[in-house]
Backbone bond lengths (Angstrom), bond angles and torsions (degrees), N, CA, C in turn:
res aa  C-N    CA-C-N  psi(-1)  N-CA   C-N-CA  omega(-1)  CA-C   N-CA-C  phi
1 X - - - 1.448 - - 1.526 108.84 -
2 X 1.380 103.55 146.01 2.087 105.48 161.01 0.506 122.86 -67.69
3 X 1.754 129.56 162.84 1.320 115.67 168.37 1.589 110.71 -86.01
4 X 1.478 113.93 169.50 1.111 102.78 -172.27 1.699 116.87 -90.56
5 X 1.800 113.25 -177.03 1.105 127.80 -7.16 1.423 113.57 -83.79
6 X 1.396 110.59 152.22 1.634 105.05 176.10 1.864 96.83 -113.60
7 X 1.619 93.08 152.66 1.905 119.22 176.76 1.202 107.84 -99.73
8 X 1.190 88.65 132.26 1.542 106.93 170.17 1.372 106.56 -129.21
9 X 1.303 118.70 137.84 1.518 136.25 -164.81 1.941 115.88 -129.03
10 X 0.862 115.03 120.14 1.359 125.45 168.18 1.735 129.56 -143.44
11 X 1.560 102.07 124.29 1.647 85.63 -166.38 1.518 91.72 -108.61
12 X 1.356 125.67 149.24 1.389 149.25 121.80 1.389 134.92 -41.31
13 X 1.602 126.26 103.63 1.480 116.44 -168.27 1.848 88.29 -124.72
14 X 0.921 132.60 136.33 1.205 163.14 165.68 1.851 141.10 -111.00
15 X 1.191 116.63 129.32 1.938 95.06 178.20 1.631 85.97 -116.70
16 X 1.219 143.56 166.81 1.543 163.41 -46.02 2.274 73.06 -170.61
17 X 1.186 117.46 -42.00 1.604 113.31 157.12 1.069 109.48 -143.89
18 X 1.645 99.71 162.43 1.577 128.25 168.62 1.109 101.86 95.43
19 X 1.358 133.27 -166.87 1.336 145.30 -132.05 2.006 95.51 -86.48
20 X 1.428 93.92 149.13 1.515 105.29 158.59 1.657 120.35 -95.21
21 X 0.814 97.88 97.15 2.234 98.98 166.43 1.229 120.38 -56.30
22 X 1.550 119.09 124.13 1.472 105.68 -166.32 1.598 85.20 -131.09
23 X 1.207 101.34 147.36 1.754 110.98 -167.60 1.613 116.85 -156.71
24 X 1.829 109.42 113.79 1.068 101.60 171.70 1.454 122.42 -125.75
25 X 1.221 141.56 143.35 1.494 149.92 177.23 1.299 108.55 -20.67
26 X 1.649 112.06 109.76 1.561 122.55 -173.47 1.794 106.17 90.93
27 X 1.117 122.29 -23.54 1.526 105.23 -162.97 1.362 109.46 -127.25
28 X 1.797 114.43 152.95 1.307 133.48 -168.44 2.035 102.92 -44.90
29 X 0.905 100.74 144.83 1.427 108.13 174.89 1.831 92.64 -93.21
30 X 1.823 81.44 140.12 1.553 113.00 -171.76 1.590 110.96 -109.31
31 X 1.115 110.17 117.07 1.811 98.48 170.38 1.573 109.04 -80.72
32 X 1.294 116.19 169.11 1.361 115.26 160.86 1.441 89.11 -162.12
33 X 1.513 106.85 165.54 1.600 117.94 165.79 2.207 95.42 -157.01
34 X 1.726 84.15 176.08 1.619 86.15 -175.58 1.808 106.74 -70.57
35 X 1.885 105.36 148.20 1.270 103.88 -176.80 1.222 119.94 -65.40
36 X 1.166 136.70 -131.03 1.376 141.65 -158.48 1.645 102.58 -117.19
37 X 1.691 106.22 -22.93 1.780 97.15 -165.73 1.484 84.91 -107.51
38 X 1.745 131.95 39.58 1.041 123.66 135.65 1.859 114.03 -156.83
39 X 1.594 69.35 61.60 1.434 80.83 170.22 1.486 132.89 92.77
40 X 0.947 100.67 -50.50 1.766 125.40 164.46 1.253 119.16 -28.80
41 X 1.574 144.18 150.08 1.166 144.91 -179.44 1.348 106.06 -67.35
42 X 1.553 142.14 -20.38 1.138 113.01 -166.55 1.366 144.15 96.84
43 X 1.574 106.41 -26.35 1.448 109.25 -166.36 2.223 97.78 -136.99
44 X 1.388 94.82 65.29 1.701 101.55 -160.42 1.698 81.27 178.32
45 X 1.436 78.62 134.32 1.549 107.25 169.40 1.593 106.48 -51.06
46 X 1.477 136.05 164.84 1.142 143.69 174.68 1.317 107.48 -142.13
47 X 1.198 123.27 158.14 1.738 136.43 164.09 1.520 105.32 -34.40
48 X 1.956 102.10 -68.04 1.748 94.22 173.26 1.190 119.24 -59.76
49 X 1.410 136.59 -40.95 1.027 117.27 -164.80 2.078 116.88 -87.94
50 X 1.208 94.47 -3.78 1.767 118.40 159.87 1.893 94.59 -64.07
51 X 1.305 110.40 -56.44 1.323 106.40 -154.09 1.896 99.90 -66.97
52 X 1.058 97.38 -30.43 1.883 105.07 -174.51 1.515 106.57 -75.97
53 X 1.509 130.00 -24.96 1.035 119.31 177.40 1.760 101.92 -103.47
54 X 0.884 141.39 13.73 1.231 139.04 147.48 1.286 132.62 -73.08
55 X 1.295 110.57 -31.56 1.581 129.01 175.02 1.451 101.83 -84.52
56 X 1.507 130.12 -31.34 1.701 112.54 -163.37 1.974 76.28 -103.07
57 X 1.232 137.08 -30.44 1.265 71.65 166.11 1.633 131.45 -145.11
58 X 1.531 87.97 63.76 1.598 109.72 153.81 1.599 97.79 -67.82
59 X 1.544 100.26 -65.30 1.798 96.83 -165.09 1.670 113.32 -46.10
60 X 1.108 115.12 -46.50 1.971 121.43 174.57 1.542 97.15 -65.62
61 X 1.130 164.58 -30.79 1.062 156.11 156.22 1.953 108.08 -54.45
62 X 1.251 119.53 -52.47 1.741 136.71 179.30 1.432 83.71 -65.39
63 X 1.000 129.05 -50.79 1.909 119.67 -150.01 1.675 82.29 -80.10
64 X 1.039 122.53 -84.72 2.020 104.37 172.76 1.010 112.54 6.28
65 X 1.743 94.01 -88.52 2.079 94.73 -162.49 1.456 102.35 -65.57
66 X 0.939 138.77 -24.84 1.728 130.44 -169.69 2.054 98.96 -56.84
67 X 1.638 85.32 -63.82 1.935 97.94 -168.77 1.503 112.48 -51.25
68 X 1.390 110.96 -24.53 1.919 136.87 -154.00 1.771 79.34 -82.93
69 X 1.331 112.47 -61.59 1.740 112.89 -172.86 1.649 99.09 -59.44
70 X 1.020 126.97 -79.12 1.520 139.00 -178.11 1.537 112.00 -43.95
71 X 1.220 132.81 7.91 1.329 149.99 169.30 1.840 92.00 38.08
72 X 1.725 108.86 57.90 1.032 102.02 174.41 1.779 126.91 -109.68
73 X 1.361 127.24 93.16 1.212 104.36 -162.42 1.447 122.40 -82.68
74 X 1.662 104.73 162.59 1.144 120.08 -178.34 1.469 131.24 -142.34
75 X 1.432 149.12 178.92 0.873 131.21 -156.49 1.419 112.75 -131.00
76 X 1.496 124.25 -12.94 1.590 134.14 -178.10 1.397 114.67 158.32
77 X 1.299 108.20 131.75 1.702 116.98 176.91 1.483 128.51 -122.70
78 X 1.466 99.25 131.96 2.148 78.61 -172.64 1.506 83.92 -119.84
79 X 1.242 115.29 169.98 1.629 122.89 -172.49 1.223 92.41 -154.05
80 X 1.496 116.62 127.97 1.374 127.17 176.57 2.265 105.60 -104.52
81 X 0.621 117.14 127.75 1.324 123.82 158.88 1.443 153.12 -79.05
82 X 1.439 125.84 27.14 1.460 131.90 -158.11 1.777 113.19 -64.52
83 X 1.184 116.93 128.78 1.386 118.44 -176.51 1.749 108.56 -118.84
84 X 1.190 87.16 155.48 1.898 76.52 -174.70 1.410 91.54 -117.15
85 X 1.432 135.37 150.20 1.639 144.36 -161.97 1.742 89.65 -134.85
86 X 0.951 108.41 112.24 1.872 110.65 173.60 1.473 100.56 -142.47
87 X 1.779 107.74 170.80 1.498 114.94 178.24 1.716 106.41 -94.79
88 X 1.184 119.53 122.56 1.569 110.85 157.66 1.682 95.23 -131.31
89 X 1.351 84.22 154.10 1.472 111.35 -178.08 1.658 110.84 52.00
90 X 1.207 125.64 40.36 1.098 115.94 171.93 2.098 111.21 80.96
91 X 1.263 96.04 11.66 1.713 105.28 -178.16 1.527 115.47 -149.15
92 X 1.234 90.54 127.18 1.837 90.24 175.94 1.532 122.55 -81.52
93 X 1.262 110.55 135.18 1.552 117.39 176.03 1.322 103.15 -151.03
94 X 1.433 102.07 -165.86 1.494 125.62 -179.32 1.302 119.42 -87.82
95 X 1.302 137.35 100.64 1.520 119.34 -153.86 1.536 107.39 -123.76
96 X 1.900 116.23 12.00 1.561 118.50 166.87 1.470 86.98 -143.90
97 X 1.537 102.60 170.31 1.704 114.74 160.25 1.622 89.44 -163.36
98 X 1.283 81.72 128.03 1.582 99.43 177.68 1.972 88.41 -111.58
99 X 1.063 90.48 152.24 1.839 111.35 175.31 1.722 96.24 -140.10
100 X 1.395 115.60 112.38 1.402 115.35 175.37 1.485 90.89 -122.52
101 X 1.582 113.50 151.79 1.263 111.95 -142.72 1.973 92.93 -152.61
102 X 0.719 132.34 95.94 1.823 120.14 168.19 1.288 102.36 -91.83
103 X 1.434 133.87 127.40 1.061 154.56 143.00 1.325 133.10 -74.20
104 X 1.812 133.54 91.94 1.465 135.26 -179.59 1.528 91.17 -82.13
105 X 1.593 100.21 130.52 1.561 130.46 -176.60 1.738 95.21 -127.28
106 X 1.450 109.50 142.23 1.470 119.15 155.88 1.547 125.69 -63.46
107 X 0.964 101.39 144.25 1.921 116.26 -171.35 1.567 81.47 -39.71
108 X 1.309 112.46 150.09 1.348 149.39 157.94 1.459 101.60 55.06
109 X 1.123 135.83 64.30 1.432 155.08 -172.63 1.259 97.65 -117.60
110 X 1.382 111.73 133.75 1.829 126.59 168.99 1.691 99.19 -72.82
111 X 1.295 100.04 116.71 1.756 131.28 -179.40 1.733 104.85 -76.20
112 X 1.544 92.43 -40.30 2.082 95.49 -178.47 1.260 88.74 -73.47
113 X 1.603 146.08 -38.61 1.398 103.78 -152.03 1.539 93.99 -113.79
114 X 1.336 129.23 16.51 1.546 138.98 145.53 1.624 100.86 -42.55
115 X 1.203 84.06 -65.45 2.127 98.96 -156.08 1.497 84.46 -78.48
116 X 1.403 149.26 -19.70 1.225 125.86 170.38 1.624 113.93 -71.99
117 X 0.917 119.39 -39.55 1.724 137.12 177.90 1.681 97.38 -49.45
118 X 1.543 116.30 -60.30 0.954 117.40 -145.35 1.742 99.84 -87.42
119 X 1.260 120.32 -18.72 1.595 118.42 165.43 1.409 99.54 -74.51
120 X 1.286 123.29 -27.14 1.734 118.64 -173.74 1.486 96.49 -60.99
121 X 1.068 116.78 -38.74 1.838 120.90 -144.88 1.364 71.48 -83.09
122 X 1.298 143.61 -101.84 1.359 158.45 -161.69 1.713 91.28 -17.71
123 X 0.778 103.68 -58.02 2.007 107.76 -171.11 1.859 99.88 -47.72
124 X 1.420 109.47 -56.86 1.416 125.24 179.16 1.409 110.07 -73.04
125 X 0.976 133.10 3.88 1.739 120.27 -155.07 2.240 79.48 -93.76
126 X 0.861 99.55 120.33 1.861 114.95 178.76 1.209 98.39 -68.09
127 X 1.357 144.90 -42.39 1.828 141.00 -161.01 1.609 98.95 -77.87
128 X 1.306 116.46 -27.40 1.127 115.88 -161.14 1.711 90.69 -96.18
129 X 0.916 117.37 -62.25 1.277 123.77 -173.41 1.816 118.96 -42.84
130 X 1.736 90.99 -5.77 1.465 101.55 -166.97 1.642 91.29 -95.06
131 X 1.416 125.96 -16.46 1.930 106.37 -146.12 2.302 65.63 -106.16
132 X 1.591 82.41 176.67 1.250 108.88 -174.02 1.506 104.29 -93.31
133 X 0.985 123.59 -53.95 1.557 136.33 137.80 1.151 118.39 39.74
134 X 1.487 141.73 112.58 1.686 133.77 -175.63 1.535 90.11 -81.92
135 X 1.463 75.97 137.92 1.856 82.79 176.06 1.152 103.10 -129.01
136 X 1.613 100.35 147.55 1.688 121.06 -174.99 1.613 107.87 -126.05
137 X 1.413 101.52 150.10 1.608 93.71 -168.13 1.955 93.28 -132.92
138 X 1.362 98.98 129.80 1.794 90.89 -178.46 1.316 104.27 -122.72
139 X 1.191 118.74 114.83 1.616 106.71 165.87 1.412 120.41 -118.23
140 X 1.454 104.79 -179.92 1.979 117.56 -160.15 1.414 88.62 -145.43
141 X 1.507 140.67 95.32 1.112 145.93 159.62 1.823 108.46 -50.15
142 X 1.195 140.94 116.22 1.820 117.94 172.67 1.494 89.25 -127.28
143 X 1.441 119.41 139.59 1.095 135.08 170.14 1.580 125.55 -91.50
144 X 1.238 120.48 102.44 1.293 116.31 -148.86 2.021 92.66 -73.02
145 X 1.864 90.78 173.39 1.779 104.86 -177.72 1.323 106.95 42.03
């Protein structure tokens, strides 16, 4: 890793309608436009739904390096992200984040220090740590075979 702080850069190019192009140095260009509960077609990435896949997977990226330090193995992780978008005070934001998380562990794997790892990662996950947002973390340990 660098030391910090490190930049990250992405520009947005847009015409008056249709999709926004979002483009950063080295990487695939992303469309997005507004979702459906403002108007938007629906079928294109959005800001919120940018913001929901940034958080699930910072944390699957944190749950890596966390288990990678803790020489803890494992077998597959999916992380779901639901955010709730409401008005307070006269401004819209993000005002829940749920992170639901199933974790496949190998037969006879310690489950407490699974679910300890995996509140660690959530504690560490930086995207999350950035929104103001109450955050909730749910997990389902399943032990595969």
């Amino acid at each position: 890793m660098t030391p910090y702080p490190h930049t990250y850069v992405v520009a947005a190019k847009a015409a008056p309608e249709g999709i926004v192009a979002l483009d950063s140095p080295g990487l695939s260009r992303l469309d997005s436009a507004p979702p459906e509960q403002f108007g938007g077609p629906g079928d294109q990435w959005s800001p919120e739904t940018l913001l929901c896949a940034a958080v699930a997977d910072c944390f699957v990226l944190t749950f890596r390096a966390v288990s990678r330090a803790s020489k803890f193995p494992w077998i597959g992780i999916e992380c779901r992200t639901d955010a709730i978008l409401d008005r307070v005070e006269g401004v819209s934001r993000f005002t829940v984040c749920t992170t639901s998380v199933v974790l496949t562990v190998p037969a006879g794997s310690d489950e407490a220090k699974a679910h300890l790892l995996l509140e660690k990662s959530e504690k560490g996950c930086l995207v999350a740590n950035s929104l103001t947002a109450e955050r909730r973390l749910e997990v389902r340990i399943v032990t595969a075979g």
